[in-house]
C-alpha positions as a Markdown table, in Angstrom:
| # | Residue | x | y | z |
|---|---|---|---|---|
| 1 | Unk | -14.3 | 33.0 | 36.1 |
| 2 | Unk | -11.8 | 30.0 | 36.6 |
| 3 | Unk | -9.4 | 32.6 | 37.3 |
| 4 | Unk | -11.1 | 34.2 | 40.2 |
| 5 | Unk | -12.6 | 31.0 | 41.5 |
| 6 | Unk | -9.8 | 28.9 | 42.0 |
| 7 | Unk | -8.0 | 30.0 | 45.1 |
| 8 | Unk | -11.6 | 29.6 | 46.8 |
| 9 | Unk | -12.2 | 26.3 | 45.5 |
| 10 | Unk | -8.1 | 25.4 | 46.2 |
| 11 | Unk | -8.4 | 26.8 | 50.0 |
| 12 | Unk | -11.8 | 24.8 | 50.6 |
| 13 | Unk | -10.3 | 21.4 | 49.2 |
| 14 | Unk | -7.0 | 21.9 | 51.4 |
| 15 | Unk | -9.2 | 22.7 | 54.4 |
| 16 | Unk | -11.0 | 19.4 | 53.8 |
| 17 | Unk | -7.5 | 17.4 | 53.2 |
| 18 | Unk | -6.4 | 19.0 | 56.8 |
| 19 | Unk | -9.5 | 17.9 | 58.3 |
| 20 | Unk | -9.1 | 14.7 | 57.7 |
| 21 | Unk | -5.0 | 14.2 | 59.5 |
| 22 | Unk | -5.1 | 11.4 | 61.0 |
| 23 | Unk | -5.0 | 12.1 | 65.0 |
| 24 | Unk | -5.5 | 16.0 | 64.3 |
| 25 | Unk | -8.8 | 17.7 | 64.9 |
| 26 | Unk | -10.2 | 19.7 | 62.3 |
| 27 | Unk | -8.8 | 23.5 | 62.6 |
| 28 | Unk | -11.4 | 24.6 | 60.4 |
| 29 | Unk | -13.0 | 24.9 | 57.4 |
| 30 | Unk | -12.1 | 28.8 | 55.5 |
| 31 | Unk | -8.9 | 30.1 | 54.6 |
| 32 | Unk | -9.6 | 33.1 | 57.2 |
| 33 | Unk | -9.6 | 30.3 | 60.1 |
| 34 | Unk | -6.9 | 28.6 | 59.0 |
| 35 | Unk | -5.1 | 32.2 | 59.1 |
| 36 | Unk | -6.2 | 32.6 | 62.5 |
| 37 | Unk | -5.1 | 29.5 | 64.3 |
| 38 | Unk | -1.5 | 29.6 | 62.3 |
| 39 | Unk | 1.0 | 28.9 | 64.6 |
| 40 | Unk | 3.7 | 29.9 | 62.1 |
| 41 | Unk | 4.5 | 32.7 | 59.8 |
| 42 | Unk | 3.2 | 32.2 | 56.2 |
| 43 | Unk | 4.4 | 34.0 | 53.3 |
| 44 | Unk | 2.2 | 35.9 | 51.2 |
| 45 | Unk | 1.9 | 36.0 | 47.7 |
| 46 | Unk | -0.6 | 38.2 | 44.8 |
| 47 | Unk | -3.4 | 36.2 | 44.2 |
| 48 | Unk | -5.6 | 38.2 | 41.6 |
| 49 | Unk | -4.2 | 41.1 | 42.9 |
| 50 | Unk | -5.2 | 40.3 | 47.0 |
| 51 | Unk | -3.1 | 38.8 | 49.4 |
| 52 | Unk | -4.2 | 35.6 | 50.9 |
| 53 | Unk | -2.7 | 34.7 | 54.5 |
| 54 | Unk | -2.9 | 31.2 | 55.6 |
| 55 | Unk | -1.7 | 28.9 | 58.3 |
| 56 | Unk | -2.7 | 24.7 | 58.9 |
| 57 | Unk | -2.4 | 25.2 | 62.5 |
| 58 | Unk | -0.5 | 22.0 | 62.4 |
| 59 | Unk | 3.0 | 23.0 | 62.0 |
| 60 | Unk | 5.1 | 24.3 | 59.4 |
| 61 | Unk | 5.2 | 21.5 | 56.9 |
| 62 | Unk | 1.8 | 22.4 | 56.4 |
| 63 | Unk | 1.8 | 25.6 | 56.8 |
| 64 | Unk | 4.0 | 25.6 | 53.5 |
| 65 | Unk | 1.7 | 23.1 | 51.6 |
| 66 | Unk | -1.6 | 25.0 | 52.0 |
| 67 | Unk | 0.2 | 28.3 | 51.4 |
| 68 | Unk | 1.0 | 26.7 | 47.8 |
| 69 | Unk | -2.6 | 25.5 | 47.5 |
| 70 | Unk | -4.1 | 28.7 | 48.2 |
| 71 | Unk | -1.1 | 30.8 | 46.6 |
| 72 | Unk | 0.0 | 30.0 | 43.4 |
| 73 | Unk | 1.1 | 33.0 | 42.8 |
| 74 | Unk | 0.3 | 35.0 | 39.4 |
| 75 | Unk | 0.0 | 34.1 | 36.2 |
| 76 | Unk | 0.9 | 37.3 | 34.6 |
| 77 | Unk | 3.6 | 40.0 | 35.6 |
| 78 | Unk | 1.4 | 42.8 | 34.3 |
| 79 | Unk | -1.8 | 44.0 | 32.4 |
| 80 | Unk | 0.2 | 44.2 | 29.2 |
| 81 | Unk | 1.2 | 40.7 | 29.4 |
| 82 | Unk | -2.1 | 39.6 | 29.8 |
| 83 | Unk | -3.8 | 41.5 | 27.3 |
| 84 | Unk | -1.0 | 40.0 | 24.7 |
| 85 | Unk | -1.8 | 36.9 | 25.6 |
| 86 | Unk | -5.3 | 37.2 | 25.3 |
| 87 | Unk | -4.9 | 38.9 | 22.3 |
| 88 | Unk | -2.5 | 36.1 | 20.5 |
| 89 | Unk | -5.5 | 33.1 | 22.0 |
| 90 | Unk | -8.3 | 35.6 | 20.1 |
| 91 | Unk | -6.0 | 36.0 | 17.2 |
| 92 | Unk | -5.3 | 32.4 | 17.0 |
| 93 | Unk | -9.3 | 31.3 | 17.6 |
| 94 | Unk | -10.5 | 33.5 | 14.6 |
| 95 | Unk | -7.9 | 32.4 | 12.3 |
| 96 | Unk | -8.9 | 28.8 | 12.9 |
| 97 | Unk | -12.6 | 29.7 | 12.6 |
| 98 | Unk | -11.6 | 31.1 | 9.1 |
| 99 | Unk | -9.5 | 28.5 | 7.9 |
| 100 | Unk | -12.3 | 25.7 | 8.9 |
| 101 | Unk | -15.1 | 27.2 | 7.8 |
| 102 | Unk | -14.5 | 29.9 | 5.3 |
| 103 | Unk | -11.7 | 29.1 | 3.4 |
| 104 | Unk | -11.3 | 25.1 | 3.5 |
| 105 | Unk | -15.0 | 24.7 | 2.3 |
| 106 | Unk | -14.7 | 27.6 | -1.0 |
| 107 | Unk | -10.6 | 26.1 | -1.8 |
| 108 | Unk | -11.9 | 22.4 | -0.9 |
| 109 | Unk | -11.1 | 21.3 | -4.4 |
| 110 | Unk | -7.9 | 23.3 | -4.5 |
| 111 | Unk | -6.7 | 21.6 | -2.1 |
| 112 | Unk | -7.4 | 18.5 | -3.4 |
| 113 | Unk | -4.6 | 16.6 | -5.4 |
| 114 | Unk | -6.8 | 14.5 | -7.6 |
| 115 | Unk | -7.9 | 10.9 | -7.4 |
| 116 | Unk | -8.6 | 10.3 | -3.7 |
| 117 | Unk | -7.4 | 7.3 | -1.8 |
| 118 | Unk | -10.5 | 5.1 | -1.4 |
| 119 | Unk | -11.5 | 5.7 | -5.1 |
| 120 | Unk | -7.7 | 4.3 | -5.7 |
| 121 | Unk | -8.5 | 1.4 | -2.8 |
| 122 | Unk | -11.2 | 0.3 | -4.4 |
| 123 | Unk | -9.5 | -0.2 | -7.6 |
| 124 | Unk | -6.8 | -1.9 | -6.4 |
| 125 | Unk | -8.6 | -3.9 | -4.4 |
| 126 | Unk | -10.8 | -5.1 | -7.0 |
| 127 | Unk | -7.7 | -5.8 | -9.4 |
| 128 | Unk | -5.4 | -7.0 | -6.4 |
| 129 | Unk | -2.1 | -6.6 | -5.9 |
| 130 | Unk | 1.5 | -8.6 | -5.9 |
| 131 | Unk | 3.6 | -7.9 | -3.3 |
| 132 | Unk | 7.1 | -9.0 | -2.3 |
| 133 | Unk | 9.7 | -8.7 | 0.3 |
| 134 | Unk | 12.2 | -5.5 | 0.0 |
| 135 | Unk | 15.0 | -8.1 | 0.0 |
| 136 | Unk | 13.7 | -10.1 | -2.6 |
| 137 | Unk | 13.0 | -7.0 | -4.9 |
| 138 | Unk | 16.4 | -5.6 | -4.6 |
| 139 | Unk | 18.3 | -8.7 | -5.4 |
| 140 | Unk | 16.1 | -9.2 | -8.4 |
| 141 | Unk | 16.7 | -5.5 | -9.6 |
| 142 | Unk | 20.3 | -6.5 | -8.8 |
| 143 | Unk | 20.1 | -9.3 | -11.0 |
| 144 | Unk | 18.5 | -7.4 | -13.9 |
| 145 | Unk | 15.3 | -9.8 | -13.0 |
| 146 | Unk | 13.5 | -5.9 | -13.1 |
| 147 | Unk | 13.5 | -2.5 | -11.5 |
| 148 | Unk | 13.4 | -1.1 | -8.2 |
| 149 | Unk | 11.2 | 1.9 | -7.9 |
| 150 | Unk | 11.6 | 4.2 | -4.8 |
| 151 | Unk | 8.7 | 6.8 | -4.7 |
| 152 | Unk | 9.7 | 8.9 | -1.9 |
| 153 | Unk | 11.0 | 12.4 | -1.8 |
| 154 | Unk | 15.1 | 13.1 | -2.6 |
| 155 | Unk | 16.0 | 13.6 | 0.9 |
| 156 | Unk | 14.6 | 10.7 | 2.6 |
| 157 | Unk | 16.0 | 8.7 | -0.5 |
| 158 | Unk | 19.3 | 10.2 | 0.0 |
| 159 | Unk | 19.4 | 9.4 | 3.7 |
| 160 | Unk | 18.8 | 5.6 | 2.9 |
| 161 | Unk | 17.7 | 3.8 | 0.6 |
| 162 | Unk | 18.3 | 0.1 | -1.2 |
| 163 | Unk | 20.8 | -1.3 | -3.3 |
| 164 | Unk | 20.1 | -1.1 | -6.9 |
| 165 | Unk | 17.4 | 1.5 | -6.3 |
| 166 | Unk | 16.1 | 4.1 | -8.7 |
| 167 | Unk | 14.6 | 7.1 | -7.5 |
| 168 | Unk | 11.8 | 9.1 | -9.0 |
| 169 | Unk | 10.2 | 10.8 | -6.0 |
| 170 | Unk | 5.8 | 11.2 | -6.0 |
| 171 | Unk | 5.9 | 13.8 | -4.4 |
| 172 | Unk | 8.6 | 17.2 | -3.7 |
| 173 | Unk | 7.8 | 20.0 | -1.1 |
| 174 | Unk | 5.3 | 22.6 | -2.4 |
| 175 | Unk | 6.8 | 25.1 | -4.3 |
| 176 | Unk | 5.6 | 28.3 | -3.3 |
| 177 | Unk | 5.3 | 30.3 | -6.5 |
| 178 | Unk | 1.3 | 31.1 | -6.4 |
| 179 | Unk | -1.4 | 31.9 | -4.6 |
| 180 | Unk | -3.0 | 28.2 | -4.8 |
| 181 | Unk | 0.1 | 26.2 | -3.8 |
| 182 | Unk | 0.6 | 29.3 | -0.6 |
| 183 | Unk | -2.8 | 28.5 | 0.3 |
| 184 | Unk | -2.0 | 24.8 | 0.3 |
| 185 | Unk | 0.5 | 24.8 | 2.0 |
| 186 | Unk | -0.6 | 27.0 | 4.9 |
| 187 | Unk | -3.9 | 24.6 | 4.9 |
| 188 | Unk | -1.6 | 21.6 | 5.3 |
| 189 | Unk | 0.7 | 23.3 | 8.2 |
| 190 | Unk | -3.2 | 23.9 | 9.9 |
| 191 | Unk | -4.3 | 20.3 | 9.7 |
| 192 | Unk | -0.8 | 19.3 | 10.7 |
| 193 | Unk | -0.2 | 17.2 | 7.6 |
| 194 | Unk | 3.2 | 16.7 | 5.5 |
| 195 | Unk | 3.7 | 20.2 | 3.2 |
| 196 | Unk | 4.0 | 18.1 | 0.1 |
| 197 | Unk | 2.3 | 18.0 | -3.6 |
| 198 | Unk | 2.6 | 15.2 | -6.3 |
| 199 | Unk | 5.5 | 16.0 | -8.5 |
| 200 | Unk | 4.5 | 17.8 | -11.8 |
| 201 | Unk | 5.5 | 15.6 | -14.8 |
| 202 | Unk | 6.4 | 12.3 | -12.7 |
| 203 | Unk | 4.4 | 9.8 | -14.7 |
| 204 | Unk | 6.4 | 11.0 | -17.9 |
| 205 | Unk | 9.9 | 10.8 | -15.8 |
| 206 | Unk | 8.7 | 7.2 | -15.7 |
| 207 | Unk | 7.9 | 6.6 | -18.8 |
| 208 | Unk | 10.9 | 7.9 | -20.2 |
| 209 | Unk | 13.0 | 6.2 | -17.8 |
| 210 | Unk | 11.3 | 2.6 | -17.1 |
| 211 | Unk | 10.3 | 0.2 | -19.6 |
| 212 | Unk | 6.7 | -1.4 | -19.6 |
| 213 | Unk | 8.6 | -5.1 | -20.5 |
| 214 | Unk | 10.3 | -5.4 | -17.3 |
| 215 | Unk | 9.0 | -6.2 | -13.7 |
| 216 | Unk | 8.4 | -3.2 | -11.6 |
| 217 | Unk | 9.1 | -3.2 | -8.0 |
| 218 | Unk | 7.5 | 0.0 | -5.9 |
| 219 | Unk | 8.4 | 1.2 | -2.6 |
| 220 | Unk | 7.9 | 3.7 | -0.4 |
| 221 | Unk | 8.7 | 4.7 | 3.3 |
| 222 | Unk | 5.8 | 3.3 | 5.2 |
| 223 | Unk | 4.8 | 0.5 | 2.5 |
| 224 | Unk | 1.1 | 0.5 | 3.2 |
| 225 | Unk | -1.4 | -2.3 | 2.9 |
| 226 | Unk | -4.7 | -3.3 | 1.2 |
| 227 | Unk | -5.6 | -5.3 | 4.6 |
| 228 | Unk | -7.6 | -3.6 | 7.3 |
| 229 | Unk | -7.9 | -4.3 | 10.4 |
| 230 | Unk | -10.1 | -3.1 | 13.5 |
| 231 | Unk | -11.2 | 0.4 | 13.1 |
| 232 | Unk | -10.0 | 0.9 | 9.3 |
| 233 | Unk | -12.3 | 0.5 | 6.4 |
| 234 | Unk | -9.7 | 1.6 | 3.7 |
| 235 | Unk | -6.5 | -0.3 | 4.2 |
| 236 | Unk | -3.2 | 2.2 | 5.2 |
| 237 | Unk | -2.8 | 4.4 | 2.4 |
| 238 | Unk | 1.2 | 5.0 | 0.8 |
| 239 | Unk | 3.1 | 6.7 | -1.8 |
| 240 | Unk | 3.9 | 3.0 | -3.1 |
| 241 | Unk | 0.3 | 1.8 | -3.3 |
| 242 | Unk | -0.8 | 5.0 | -5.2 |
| 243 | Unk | 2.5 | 4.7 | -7.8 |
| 244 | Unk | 1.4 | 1.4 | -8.7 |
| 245 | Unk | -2.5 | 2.7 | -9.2 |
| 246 | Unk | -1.4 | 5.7 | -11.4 |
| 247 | Unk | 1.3 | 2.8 | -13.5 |
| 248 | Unk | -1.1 | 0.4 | -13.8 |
| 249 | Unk | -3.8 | 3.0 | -15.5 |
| 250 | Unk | -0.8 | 3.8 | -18.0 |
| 251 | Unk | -0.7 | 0.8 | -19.3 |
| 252 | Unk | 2.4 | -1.1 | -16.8 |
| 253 | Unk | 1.3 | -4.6 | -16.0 |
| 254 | Unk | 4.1 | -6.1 | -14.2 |
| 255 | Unk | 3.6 | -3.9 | -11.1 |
| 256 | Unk | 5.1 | -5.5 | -7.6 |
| 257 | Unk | 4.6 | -4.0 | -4.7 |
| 258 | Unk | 7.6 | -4.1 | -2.0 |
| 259 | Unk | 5.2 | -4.8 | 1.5 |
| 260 | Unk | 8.2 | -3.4 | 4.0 |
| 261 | Unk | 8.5 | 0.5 | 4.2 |
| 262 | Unk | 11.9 | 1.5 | 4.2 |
| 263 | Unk | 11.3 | 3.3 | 7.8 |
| 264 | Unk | 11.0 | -0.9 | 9.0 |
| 265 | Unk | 14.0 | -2.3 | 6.9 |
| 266 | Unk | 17.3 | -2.4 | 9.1 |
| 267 | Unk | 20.2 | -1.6 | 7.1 |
């Protein structure tokens, strides 16, 4: 309907535009007076398959202007074309109709990792949290005053990271070896979110490789923050704020938590 409407609607407004030169009379108001009073030759393009002559009567200069109003030419080079194009829109409006109300809802706790981030909010929140600067923290891992922790994944660590860092990453790309974690990962490419899932055996990497004597210093890449501000009710959510949640309910009490992301820290 837009389609077939709009060199109508285009061919009207440009007739109004005309009318209203400065110093000019009106030369009409339809596309088939405008063609009439043209005082110069117009090309002629397929316009929903019809040809649509047109002239400003003014000259030209406008003559060219209203031609591209009225003429846009067309949007597809055949009937094939179109249909695959329709098709592919169709194809794509079902899927997401599927995905969002079909499958999302039945796999809702598949999807799911576990704890979510305001039930780990409000526990932090209620305990509070330490927090210090990324230059601080790795001096004082430097020093041996405790450990730096960088939660996120190998590559980002491996692009740049901190002096005297340790990394044991959260989170890893999701392995697609089943169903479920194919499934996850197609419903996180959907909602446009990070393909990522929480690293199988990470709290025991820690354990085995962190003491529970020693101050712990956590970072991620974006930091995060208990604070809100206008329009958030649950701080910012990071893979440093959740580390320290899942440490602290292991039994780690000397839990820091570095404030800067690494994405802020100039190197």
């Amino acid at each position: 309907v837009l389609l077939a409407t709009f060199p109508v609607l285009a061919s009207a407004r440009a007739s109004q535009a005309i009318a209203r030169v400065p110093g000019r009379p009106s030369p009409c108001a339809s596309p088939r007076l405008l063609a009439r009073r043209s005082v110069a030759p117009v090309s002629r393009r397929m316009v929903a398959g019809r040809r649509v002559a047109v002239g400003s009567g003014l000259g030209p200069q406008y003559d060219a202007i209203v031609d591209k109003i009225v003429n846009p030419g067309p949007l597809f080079e055949s009937v094939e074309q179109a249909n695959t194009v329709l098709e592919a829109v169709l194809g794509t409006v079902g899927v997401s109709f599927l995905a969002t109300f079909v499958v999302a809802p039945r796999y809702a706790q598949t999807l799911k990792e576990g704890e979510g981030w305001k039930d780990i909010y409000a526990s932090l929140l209620s305990t509070g949290v330490k927090e210090i600067s990324a230059e601080e923290a790795s001096r004082k891992a430097g020093s041996g005053q405790g450990i730096l922790l960088d939660v996120r994944m190998e590559q980002k660590f491996a692009e740049k990271s901190l002096p005297n860092a340790i990394n044991i990453p959260l989170y890893r790309s999701i392995q697609l070896t089943n169903p479920v974690a194919i499934l996850r990962a197609l419903a996180f490419a959907f909602f446009g979110v990070s393909n990522s899932e929480r690293t199988p055996g990470w709290l025991e990497t820690v354990q085995e490789t962190i003491p529970t004597n020693k101050p712990v210093y956590i970072m991620c890449n974006t930091g995060g923050s208990l604070e809100n501000k206008p329009g958030t009710k649950f701080g910012f959510e990071s893979q440093s704020l959740k580390a320290l949640h899942f440490l602290r309910q292991a039994g780690y009490r000397n839990l820091v938590h570095v404030k800067e992301g690494m994405r802020m820290i100039k190197m």
